[in-house]
C-alpha positions in Angstrom: 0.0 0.0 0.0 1.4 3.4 -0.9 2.3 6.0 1.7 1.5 9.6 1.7 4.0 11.6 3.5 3.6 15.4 4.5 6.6 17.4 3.4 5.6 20.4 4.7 2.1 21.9 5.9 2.8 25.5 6.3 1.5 28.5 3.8 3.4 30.8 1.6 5.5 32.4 4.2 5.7 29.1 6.9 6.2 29.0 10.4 8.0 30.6 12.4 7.2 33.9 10.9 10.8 35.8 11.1 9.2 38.9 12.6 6.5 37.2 14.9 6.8 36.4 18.5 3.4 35.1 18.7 2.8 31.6 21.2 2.6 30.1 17.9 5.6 31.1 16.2 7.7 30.7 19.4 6.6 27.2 19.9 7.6 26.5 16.3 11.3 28.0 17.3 11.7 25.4 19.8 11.3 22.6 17.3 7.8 22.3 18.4 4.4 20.9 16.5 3.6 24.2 14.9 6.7 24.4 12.8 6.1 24.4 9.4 7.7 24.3 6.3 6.3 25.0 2.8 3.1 22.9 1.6 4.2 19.4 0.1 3.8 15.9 0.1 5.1 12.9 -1.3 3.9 9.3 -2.3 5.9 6.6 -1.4 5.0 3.3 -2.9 7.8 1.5 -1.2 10.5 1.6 -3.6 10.2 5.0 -4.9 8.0 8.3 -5.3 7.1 11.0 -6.5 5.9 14.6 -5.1 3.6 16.9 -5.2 5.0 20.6 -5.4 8.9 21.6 -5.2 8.5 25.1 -2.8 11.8 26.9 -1.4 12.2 24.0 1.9 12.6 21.2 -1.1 16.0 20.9 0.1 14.9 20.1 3.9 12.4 18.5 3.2 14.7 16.0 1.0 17.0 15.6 4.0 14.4 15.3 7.1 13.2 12.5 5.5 16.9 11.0 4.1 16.4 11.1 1.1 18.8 12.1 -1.9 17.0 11.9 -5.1 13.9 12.7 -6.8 13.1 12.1 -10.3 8.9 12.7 -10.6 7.5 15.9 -9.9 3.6 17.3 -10.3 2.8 20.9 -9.7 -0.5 22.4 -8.7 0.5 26.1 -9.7 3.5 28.8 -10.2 3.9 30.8 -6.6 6.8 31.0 -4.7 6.0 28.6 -2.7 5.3 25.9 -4.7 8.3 25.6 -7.2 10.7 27.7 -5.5 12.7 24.6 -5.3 12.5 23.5 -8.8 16.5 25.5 -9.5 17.8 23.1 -6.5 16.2 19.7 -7.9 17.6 20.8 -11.2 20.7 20.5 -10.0 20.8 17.6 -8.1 19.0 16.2 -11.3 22.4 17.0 -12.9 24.4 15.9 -10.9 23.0 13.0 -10.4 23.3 12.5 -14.0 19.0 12.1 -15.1 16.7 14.5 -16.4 13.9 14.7 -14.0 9.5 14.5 -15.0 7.9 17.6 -14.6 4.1 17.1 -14.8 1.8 20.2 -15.0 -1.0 21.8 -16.5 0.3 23.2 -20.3 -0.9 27.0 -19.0 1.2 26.6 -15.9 4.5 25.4 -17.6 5.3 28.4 -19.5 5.2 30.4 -16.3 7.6 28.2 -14.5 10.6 28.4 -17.7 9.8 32.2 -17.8 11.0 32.3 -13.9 13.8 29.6 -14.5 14.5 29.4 -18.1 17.2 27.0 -17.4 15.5 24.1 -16.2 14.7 22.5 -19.0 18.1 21.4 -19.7 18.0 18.9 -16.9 14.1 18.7 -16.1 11.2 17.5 -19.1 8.5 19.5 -18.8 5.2 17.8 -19.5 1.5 18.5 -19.4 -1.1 16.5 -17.4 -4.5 18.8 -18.6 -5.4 14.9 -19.8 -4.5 12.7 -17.1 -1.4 10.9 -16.5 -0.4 7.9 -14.8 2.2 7.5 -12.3 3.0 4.2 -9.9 -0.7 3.0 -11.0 -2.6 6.0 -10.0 -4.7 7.4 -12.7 -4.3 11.1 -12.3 -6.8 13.7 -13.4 -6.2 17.9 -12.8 -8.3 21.0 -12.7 -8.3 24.7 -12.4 -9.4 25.9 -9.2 -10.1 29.2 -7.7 -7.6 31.0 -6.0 -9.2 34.4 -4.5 -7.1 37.2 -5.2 -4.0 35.5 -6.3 -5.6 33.6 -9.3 -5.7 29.8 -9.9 -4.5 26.5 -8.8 -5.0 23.5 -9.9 -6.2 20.1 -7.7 -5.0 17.1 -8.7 -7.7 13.4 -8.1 -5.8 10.3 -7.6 -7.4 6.9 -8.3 -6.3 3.6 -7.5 -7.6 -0.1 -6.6 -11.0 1.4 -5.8 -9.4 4.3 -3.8 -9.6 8.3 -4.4 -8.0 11.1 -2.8 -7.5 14.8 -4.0 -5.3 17.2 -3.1 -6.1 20.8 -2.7 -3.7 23.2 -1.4 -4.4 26.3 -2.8 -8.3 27.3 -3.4 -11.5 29.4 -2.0 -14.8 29.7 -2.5 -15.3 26.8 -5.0 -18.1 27.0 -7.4 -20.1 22.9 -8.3 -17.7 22.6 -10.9 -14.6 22.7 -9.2 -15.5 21.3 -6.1 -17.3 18.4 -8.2 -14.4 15.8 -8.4 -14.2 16.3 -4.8 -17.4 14.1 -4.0 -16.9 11.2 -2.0 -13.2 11.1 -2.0 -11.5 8.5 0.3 -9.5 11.1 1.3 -9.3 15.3 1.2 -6.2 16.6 1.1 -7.2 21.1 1.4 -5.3 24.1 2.1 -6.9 26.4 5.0 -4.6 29.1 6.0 -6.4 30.4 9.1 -9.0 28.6 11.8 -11.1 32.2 10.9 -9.9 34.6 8.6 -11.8 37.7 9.1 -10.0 39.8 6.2 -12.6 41.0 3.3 -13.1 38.0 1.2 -11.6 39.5 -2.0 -8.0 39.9 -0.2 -8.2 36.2 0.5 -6.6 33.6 -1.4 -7.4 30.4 0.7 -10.1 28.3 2.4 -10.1 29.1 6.6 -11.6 26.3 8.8 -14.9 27.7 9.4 -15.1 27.8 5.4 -13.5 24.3 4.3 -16.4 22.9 7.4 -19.1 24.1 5.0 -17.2 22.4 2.1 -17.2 19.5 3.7 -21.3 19.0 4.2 -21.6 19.4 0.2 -18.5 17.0 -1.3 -18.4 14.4 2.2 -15.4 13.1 2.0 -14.7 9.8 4.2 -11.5 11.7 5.7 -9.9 15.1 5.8 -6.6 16.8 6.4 -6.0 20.4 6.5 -2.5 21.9 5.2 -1.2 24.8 4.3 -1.5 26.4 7.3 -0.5 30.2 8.8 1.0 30.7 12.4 -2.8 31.7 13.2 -3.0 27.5 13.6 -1.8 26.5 16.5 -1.7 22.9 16.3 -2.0 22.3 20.3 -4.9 24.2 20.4 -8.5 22.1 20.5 -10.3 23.5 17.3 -13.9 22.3 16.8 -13.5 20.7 13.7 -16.1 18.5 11.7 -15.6 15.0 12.2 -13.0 12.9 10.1 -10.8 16.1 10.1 -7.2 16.3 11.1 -4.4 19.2 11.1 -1.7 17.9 9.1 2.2 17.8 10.9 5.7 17.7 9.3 6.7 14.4 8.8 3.2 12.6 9.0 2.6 9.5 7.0 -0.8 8.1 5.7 -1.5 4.7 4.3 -3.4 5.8 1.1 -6.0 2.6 1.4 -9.4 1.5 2.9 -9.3 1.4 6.9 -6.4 4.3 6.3 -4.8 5.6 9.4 -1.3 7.3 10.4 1.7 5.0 9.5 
């Protein structure tokens, strides 16, 4: 059974916050729960992997789990945060003497070579708008909204009668996007902030109180929020619908019927 490993949970800027000396960010100084480094995850199928978004922790991430190569690579979207690693796994893709699998929606990859026009000579670029199929999951992608900062794009795994989605970067879903959501084994969905009271059109992601109402429409058989803001505290008691967890650094999920924490 394949494994599905959090790289990092954190949101664009992660946490600690350099400036902040809030309980949350503190704790995350000490090594604590709350520390948190760019949203990412892997899937392990016991022999190798491949990941979902590169941001600028890649590196870390790589050696907190011991691990020193990565050849396959999807991307949900162009921020920052999300392929600010991609100059770093170019390299080790040279050095390591292979050209590493980029997989991303056609209208996202021109974006990423306009950033780092290098890449391609060690990384293939390649489109997934029609599905792709990596380690036997049968992988399907679609543009979702992204408040003031655009789109994303979630990605729906399928596999031996199992389906999970990942969703790291999205708010205020319309049917169509949340649509391949329904009934998912497993939710994989960015919410930055418990209760973001900002005005809606400077927002960018899902908060808790949001994602909750989600939930009731696409009913997922289990949930796990990411991408999360030093507003999450993680030791804090949050009343959360059930099936939902706060995803930690390092966590691992068997990605199967009767799933739990590996």
């Amino acid at each position: 059974m394949d494994t599905l490993v959090f790289l990092g949970t954190g949101d664009a800027m992660g946490v600690p916050r350099v400036y902040c000396s809030c309980e949350t960010c503190m704790e995350a100084r000490t090594g604590g729960q709350n520390a948190r480094l760019r949203s990412s995850v892997l899937i392990d199928n016991g022999s190798d992997f491949f990941a979902i978004d590169c941001g600028p922790d890649w590196r870390r991430q790589m050696e907190l789990q011991g691990l020193r190569h990565m050849r396959r690579l999807l991307i949900t979207h162009a921020h920052f945060d999300h392929i600010g690693g991609l100059p770093e796994w170019a390299d080790a893709c040279r050095w390591m003497g292979y050209r590493g699998e980029l997989y991303a929606p056609a209208e996202v990859i021109p974006i990423i070579l306009r950033q780092y026009p290098w890449l391609g000579g060690h990384i293939d670029m390649i489109p997934c708008d029609n599905g792709i199929e990596l380690d036997g999951w049968q992988i399907s992608t679609w543009r979702v909204n992204h408040g003031k900062n655009g789109y994303s794009y979630a990605y729906k795994l399928e596999k031996a009668e199992y389906t999970w989605v990942y969703c790291s970067d999205s708010i205020s879903l319309g049917p169509e996007e949340y649509a391949p959501m329904h009934g998912a084994d497993l939710l994989v969905l960015g919410t930055s902030f418990y209760y973001e009271a900002a005005e809606l059109s400077t927002r960018s992601v899902y908060d808790m109180t949001e994602a909750a109402e989600l939930l009731k429409i696409v009913q997922p058989a289990r949930t796990v929020y990411t991408h999360m803001s030093h507003d999450v505290d993680i030791r804090k008691d949050y009343i959360l619908p059930e099936g939902v967890t706060l995803a930690v650094t390092g966590m691992r999920l068997a990605l199967g019927r009767g799933q739990s924490e590996v």
